[in-house]
MISE-91096 format. One record per atom (N, C-alpha, C, O): residue number from 1; residue in three letters; chain; atom name; x, y, z. Coordinates in nm, 3 decimals. Atoms other than C-alpha are relative to their C-alpha. Layout:
PT   n res chain atom       X       Y       Z
PT NUM ala     A   CA       X       Y       Z
...
//
This chain:
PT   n res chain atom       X       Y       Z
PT   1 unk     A    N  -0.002  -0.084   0.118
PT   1 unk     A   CA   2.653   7.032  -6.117
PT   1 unk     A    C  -0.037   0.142   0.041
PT   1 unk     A    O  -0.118   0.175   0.127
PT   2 unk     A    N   0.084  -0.143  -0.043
PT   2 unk     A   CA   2.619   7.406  -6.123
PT   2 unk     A    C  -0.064   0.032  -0.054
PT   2 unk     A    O  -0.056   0.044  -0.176
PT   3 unk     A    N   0.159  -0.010   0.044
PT   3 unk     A   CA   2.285   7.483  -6.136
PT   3 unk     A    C   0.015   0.195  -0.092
PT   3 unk     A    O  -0.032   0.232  -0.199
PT   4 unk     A    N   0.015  -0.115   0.073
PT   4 unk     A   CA   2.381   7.884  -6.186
PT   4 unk     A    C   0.085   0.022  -0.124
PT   4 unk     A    O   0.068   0.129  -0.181
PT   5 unk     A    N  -0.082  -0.002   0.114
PT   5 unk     A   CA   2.635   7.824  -6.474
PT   5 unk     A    C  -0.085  -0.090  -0.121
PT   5 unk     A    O  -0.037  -0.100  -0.234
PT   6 unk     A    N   0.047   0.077   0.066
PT   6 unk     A   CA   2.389   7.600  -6.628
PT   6 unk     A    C  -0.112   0.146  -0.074
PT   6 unk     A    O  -0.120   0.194  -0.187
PT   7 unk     A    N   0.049  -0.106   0.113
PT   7 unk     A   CA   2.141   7.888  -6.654
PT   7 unk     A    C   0.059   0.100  -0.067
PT   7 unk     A    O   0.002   0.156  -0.160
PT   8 unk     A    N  -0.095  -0.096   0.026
PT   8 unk     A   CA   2.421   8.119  -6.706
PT   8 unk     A    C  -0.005  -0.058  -0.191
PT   8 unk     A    O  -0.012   0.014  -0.291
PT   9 unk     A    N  -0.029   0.028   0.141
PT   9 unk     A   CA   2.450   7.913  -7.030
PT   9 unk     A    C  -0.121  -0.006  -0.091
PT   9 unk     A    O  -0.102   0.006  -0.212
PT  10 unk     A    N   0.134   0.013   0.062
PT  10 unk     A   CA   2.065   7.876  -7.131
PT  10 unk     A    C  -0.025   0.158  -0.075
PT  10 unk     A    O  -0.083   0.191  -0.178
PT  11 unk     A    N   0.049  -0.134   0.046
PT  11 unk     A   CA   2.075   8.257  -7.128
PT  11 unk     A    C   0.108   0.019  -0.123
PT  11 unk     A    O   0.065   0.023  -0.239
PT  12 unk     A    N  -0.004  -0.006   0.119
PT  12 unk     A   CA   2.343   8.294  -7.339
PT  12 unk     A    C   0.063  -0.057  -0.151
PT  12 unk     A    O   0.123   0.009  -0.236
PT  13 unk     A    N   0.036   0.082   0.115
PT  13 unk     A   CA   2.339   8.029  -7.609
PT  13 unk     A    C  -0.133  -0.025  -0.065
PT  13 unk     A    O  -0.166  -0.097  -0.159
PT  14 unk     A    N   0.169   0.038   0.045
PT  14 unk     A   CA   1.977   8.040  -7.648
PT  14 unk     A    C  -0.106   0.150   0.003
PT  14 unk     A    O  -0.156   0.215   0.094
PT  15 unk     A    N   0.106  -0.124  -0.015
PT  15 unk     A   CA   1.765   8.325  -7.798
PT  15 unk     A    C  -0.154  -0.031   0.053
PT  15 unk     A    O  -0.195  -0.143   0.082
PT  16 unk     A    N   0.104   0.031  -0.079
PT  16 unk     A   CA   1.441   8.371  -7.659
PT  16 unk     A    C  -0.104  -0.125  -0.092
PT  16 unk     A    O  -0.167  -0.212  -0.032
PT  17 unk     A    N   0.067   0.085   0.064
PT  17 unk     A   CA   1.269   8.173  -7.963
PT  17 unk     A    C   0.081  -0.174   0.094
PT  17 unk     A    O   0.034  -0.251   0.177
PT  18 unk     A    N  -0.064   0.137   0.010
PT  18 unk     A   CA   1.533   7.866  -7.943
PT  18 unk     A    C  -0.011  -0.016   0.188
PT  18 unk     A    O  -0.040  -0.133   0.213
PT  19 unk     A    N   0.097   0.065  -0.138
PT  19 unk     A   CA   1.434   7.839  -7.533
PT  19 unk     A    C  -0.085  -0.019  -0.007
PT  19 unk     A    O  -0.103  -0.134   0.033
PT  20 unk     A    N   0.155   0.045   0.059
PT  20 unk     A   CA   1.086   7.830  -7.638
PT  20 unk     A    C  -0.016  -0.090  -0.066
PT  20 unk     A    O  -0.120  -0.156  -0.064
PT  21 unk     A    N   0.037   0.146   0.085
PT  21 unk     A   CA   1.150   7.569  -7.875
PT  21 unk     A    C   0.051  -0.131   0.076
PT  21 unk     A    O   0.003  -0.244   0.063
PT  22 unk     A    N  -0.094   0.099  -0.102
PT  22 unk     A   CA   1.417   7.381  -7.604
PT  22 unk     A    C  -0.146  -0.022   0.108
PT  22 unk     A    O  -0.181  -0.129   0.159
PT  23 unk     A    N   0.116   0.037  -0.146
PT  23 unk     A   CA   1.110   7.410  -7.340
PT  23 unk     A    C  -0.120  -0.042  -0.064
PT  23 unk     A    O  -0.188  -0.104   0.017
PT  24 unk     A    N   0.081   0.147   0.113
PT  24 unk     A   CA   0.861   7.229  -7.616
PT  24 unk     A    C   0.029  -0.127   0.011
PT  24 unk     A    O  -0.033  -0.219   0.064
PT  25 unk     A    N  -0.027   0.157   0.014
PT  25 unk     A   CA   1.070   6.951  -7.703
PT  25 unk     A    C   0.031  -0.058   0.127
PT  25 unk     A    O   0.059  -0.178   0.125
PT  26 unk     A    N  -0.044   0.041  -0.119
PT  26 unk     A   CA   1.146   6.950  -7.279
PT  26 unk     A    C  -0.184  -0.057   0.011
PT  26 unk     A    O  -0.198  -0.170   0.057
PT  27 unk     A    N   0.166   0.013  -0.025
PT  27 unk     A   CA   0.710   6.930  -7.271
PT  27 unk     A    C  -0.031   0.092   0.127
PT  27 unk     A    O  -0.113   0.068   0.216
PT  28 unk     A    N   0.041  -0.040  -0.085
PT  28 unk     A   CA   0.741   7.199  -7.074
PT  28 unk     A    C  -0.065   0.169  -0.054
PT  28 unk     A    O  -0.006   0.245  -0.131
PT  29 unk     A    N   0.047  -0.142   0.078
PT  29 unk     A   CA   0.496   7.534  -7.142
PT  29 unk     A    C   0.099   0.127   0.045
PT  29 unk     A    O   0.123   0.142   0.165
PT  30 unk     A    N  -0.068  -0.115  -0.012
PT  30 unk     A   CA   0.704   7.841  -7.157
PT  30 unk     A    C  -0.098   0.069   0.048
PT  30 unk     A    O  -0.056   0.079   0.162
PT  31 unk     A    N   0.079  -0.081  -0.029
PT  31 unk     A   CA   0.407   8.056  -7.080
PT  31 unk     A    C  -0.067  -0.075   0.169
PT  31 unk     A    O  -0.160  -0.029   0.235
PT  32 unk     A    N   0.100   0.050  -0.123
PT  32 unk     A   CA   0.310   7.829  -6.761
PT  32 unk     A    C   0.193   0.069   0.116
PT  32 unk     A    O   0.202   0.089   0.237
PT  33 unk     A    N  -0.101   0.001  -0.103
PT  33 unk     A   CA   0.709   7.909  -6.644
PT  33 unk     A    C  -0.028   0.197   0.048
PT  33 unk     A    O  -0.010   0.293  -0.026
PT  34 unk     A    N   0.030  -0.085  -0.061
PT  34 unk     A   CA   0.602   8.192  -6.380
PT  34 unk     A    C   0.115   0.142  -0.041
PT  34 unk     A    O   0.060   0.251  -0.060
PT  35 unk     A    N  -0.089  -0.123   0.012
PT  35 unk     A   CA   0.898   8.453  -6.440
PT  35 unk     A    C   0.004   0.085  -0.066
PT  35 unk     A    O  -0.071   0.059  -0.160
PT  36 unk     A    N   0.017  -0.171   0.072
PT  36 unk     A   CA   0.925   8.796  -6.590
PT  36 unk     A    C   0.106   0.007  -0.102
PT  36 unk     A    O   0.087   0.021  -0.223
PT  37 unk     A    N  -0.117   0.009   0.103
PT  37 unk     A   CA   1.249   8.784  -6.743
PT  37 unk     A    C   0.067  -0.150  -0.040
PT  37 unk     A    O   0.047  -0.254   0.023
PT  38 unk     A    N  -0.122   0.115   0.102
PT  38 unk     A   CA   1.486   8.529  -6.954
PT  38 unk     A    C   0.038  -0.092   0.164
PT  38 unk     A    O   0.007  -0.197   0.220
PT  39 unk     A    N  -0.074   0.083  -0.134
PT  39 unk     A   CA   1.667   8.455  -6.636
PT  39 unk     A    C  -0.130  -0.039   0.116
PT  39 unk     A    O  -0.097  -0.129   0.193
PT  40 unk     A    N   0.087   0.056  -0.107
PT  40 unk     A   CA   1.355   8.398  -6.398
PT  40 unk     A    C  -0.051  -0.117  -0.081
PT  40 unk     A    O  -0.106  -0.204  -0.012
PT  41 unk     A    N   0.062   0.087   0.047
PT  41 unk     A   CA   1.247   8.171  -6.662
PT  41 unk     A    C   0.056  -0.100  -0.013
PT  41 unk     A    O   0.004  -0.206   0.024
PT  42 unk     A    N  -0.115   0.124  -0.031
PT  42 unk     A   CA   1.563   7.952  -6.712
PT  42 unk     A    C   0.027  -0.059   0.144
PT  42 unk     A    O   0.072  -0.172   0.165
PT  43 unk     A    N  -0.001   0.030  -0.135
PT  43 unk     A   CA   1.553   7.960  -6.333
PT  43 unk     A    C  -0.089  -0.108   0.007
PT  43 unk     A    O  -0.042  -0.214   0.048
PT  44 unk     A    N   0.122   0.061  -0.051
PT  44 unk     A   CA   1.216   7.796  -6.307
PT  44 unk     A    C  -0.003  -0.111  -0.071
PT  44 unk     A    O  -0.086  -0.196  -0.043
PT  45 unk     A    N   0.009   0.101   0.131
PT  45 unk     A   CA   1.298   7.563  -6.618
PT  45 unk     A    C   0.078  -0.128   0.078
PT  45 unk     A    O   0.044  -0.245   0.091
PT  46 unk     A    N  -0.077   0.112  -0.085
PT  46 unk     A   CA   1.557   7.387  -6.416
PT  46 unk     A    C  -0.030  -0.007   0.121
PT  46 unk     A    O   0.034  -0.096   0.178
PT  47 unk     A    N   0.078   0.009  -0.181
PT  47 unk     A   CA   1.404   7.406  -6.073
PT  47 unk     A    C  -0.092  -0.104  -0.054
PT  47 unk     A    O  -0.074  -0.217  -0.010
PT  48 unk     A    N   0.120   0.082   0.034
PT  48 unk     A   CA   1.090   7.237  -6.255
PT  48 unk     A    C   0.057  -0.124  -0.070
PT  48 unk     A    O  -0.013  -0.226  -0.073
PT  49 unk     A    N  -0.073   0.161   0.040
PT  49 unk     A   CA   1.338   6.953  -6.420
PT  49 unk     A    C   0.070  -0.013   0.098
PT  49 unk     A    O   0.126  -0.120   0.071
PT  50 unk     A    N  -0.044   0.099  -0.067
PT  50 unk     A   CA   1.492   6.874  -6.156
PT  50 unk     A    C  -0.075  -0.070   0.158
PT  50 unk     A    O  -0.033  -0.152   0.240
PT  51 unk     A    N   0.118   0.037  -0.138
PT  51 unk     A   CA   1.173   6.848  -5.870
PT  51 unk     A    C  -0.064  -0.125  -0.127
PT  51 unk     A    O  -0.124  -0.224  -0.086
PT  52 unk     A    N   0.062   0.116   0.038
PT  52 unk     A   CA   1.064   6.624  -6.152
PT  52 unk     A    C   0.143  -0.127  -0.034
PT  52 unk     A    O   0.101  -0.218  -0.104
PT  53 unk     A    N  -0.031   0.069   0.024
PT  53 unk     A   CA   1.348   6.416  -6.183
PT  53 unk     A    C   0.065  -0.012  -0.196
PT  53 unk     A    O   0.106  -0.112  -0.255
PT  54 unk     A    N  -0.038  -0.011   0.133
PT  54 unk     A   CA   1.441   6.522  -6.551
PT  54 unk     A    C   0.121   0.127   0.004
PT  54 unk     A    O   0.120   0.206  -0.090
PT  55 unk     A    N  -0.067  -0.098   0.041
PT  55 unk     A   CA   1.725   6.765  -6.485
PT  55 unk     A    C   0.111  -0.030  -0.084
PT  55 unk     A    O   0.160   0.062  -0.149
PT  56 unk     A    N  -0.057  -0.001   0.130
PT  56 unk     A   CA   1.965   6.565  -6.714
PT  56 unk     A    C  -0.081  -0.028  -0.116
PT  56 unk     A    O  -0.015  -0.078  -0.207
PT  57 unk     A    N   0.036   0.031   0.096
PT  57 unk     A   CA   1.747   6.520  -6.949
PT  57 unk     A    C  -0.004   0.144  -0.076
PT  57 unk     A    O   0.020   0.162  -0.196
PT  58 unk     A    N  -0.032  -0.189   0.027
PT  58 unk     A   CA   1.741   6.941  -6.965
PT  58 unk     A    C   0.165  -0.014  -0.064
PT  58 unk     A    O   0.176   0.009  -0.185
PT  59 unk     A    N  -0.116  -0.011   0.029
PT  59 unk     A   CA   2.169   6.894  -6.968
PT  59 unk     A    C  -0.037  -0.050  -0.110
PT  59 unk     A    O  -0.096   0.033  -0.178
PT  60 unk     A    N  -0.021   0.149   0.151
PT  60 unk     A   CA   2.160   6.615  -7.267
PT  60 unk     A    C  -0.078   0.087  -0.127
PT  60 unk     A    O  -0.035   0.087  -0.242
PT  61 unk     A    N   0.041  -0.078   0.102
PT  61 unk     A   CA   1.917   6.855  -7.451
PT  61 unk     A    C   0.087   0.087  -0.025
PT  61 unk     A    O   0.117   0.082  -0.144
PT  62 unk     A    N  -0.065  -0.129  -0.020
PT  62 unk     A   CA   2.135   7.166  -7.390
PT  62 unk     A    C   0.108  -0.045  -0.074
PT  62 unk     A    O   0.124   0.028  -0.172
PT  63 unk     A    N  -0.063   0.042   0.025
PT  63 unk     A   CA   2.411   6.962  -7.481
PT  63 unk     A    C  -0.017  -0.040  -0.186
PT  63 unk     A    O   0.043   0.023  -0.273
PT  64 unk     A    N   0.035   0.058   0.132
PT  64 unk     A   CA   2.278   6.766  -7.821
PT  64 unk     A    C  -0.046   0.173  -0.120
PT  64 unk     A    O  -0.064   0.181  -0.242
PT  65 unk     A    N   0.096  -0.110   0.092
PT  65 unk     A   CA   2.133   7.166  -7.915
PT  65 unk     A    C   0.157   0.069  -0.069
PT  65 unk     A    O   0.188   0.099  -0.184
PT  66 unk     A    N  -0.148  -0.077   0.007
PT  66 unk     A   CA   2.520   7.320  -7.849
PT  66 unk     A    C   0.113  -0.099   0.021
PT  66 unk     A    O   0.145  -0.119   0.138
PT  67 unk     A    N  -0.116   0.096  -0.014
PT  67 unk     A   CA   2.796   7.078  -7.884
PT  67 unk     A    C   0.114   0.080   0.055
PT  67 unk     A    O   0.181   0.008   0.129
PT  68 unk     A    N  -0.119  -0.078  -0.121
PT  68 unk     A   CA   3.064   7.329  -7.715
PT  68 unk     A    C  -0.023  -0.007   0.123
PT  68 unk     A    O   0.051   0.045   0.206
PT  69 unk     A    N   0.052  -0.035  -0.143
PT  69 unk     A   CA   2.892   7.296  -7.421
PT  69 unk     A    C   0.027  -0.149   0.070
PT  69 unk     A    O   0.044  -0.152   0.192
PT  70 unk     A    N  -0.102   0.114  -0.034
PT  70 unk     A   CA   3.026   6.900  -7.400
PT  70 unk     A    C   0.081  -0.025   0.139
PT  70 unk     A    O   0.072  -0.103   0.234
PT  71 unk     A    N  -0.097   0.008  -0.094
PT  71 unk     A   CA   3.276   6.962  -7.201
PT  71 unk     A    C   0.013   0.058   0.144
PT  71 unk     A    O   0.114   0.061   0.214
PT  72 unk     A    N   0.071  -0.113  -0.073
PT  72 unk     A   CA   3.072   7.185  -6.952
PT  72 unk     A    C  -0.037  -0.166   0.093
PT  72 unk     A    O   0.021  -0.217   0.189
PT  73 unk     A    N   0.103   0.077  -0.079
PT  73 unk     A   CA   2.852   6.912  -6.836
PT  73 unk     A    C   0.032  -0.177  -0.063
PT  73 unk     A    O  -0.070  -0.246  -0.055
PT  74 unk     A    N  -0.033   0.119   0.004
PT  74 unk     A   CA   3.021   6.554  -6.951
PT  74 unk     A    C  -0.008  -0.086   0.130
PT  74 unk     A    O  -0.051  -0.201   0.134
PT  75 unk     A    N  -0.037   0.069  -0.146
PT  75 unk     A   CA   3.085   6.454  -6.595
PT  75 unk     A    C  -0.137  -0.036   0.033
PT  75 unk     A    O  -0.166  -0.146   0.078
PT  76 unk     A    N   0.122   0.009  -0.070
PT  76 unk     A   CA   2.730   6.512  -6.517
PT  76 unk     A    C  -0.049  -0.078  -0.031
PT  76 unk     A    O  -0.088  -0.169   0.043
PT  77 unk     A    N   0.077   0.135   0.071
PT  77 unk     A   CA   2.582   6.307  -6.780
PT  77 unk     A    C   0.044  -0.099  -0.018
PT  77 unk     A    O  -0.017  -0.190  -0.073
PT  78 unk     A    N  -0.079   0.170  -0.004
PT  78 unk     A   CA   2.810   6.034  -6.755
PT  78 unk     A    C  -0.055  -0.095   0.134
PT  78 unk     A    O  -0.081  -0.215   0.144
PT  79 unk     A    N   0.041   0.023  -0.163
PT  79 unk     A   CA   2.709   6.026  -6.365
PT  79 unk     A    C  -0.143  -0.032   0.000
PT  79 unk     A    O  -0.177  -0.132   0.063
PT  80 unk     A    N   0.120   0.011   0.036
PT  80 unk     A   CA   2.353   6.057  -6.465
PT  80 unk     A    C  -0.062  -0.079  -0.087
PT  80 unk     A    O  -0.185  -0.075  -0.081
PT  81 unk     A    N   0.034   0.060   0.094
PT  81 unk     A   CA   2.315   5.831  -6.745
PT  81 unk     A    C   0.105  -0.123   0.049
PT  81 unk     A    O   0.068  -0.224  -0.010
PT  82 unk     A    N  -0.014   0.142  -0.017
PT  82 unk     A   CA   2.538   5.539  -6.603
PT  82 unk     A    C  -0.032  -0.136  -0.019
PT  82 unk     A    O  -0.130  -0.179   0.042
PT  83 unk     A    N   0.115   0.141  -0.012
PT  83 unk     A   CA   2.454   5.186  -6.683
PT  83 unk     A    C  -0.083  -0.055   0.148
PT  83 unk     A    O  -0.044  -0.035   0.263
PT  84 unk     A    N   0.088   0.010  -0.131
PT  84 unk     A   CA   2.196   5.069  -6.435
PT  84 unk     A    C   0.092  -0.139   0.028
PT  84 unk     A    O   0.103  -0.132   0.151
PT  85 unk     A    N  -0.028   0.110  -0.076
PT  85 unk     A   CA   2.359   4.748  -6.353
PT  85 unk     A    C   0.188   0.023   0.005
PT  85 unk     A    O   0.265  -0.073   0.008
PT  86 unk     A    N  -0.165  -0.041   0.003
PT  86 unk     A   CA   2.745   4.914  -6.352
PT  86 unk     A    C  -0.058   0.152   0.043
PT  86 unk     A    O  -0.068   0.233  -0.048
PT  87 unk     A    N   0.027  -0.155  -0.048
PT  87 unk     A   CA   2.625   5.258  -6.140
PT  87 unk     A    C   0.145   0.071   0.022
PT  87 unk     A    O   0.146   0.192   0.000
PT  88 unk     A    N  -0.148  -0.062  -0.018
PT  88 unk     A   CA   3.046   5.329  -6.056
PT  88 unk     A    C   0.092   0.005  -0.137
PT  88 unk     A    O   0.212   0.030  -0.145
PT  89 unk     A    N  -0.047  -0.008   0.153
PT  89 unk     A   CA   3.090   5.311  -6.455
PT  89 unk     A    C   0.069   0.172   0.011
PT  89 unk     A    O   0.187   0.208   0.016
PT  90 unk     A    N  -0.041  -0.159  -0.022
PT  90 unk     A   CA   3.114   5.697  -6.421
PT  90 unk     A    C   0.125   0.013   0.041
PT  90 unk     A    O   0.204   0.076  -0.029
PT  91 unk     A    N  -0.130  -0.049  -0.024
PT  91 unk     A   CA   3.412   5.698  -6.231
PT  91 unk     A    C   0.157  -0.096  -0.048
PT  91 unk     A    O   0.270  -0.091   0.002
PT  92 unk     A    N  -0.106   0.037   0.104
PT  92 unk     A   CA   3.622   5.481  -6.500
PT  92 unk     A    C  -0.025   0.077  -0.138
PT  92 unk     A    O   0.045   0.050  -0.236
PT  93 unk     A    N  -0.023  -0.061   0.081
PT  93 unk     A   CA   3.529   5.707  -6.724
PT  93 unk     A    C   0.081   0.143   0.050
PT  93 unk     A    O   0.154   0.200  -0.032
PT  94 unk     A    N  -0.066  -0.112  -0.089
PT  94 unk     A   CA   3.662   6.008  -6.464
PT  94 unk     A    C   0.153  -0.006  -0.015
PT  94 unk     A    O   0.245   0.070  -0.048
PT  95 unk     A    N  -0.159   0.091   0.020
PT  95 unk     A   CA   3.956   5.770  -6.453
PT  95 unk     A    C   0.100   0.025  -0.075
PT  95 unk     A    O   0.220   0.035  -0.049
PT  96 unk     A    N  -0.084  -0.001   0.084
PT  96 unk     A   CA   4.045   5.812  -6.768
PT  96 unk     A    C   0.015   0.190  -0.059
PT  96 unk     A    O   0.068   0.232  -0.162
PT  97 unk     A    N  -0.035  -0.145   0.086
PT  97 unk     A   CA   4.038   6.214  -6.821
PT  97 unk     A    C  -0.099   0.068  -0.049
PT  97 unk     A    O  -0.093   0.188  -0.074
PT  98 unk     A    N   0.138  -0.031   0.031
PT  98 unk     A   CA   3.646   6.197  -6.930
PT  98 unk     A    C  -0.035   0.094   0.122
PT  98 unk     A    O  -0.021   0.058   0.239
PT  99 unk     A    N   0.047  -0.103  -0.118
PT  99 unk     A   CA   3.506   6.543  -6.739
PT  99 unk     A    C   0.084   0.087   0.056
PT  99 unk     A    O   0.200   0.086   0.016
PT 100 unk     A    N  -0.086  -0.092  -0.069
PT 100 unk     A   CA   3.640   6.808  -6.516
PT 100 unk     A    C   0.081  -0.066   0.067
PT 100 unk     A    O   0.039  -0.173   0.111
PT 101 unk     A    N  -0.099   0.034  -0.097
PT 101 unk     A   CA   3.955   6.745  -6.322
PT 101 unk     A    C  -0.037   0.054   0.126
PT 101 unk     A    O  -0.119   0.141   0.095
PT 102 unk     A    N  -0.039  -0.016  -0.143
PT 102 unk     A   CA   3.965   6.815  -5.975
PT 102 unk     A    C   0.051   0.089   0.040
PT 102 unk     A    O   0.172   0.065   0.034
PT 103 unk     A    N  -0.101  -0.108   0.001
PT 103 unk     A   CA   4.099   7.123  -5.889
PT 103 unk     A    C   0.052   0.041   0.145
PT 103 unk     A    O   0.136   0.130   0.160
PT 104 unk     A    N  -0.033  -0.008  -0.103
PT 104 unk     A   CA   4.129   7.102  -5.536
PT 104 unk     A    C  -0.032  -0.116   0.101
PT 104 unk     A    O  -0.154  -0.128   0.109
PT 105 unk     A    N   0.029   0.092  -0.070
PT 105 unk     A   CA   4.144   6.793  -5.274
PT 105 unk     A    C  -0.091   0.005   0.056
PT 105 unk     A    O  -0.134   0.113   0.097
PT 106 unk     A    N   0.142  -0.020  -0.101
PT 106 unk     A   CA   3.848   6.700  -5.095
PT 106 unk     A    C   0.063   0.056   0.102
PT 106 unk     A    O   0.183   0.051   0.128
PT 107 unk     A    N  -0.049   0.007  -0.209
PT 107 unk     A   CA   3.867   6.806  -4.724
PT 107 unk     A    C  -0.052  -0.051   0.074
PT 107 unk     A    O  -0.142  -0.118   0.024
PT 108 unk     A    N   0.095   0.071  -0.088
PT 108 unk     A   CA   3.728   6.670  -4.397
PT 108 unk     A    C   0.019   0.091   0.071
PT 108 unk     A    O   0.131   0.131   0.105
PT 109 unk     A    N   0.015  -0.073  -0.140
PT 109 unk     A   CA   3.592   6.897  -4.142
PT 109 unk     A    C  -0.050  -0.014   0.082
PT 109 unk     A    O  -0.159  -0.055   0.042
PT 110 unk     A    N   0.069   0.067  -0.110
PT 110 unk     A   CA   3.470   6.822  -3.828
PT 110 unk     A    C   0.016   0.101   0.104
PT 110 unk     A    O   0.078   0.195   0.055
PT 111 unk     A    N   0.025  -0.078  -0.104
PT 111 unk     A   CA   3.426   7.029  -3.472
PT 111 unk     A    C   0.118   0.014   0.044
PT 111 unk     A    O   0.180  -0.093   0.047
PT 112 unk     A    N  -0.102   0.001  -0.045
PT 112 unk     A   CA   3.713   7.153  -3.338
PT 112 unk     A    C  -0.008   0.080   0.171
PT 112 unk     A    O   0.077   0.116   0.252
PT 113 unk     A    N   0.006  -0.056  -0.145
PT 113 unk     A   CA   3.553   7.290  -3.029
PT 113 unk     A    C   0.052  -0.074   0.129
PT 113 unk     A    O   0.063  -0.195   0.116
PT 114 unk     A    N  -0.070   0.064  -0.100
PT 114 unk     A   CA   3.697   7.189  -2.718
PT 114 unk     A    C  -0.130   0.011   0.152
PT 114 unk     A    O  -0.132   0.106   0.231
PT 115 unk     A    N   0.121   0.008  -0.130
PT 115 unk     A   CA   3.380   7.105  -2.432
PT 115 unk     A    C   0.058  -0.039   0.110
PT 115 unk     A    O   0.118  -0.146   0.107
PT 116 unk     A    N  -0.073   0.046  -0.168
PT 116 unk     A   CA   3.506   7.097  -2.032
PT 116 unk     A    C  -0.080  -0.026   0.033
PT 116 unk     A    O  -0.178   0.048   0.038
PT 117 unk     A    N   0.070   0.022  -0.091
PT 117 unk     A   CA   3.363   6.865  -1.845
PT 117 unk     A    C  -0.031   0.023   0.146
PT 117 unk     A    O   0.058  -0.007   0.225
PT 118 unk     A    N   0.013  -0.069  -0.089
PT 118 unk     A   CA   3.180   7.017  -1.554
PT 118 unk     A    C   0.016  -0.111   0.155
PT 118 unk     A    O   0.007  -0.073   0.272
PT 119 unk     A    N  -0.015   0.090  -0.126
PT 119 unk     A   CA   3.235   6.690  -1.319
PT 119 unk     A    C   0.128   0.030   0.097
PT 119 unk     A    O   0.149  -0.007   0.212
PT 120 unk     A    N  -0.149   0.026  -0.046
PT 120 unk     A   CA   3.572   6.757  -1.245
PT 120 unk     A    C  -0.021   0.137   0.159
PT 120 unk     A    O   0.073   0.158   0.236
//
C-alpha cells in the first residue's frame, strides 16, 4: 500500500478537527503525535499504526469516515482482513475485478555481471 498517498489523503479529506477526532476513535493522542505540522502528524499517525500492527485498522477507519476513498485502498483491506483459515481468499476476490488492476507485469531481476575466473 502507499503509505505517502495514504497520508496524501488524511491531509486532504480530513480537517484538522475530524483527524483529531479519527486519532481518538484510533486511541491514539493527537498531542502525544510529535510533529509540527498536519503532514508530520499524519506521518507519525501511520508510522505509529503500523509499528503497532494496526495500520489497517487506520485504512478501514479512513475508509468507513470517506466512502470515495473505497476504491483507493480495497485491495489492501481485503489482503488485510482475509479469513484466517482461507488467507489466499484475497486473491479470488483480485480475480474477480475487486481492487486495483495491475498496470504493469511483474519483473525478475537478477545479476547480470559477468565474473572471470582467475584459474584459467
Amino acid at each position: 500500500m502507499d503509505r505517502v498517498q495514504l497520508r496524501e489523503d488524511l491531509l486532504t479529506v480530513f480537517n484538522q478537527e475530524e483527524f483529531r477526532l479519527l486519532c481518538r476513535r484510533l486511541g491514539v493522542a493527537y498531542d502525544q503525535l510529535r510533529g509540527q505540522t498536519p503532514r508530520d502528524k499524519a506521518g507519525l499517525l501511520i508510522g505509529t499504526m503500523e509499528r503497532n500492527g494496526r495500520l489497517p485498522e487506520l485504512v478501514q477507519e479512513v475508509v468507513r469516515e470517506r466512502p470515495h476513498l473505497e476504491t483507493n485502498y480495497s485491495a489492501y483491506v481485503a489482503i488485510e482482513t482475509a479469513a484466517a483459515d482461507d488467507p489466499l481468499s484475497w486473491l479470488d476476490r483480485l480475480a474477480k475485478g475487486e481492487g486495483p488492476a495491475i498496470e504493469e507485469p511483474p519483473t525478475m531481476r537478477w545479476n547480470t555481471e559477468i565474473i572471470e575466473d582467475d584459474d584459467e
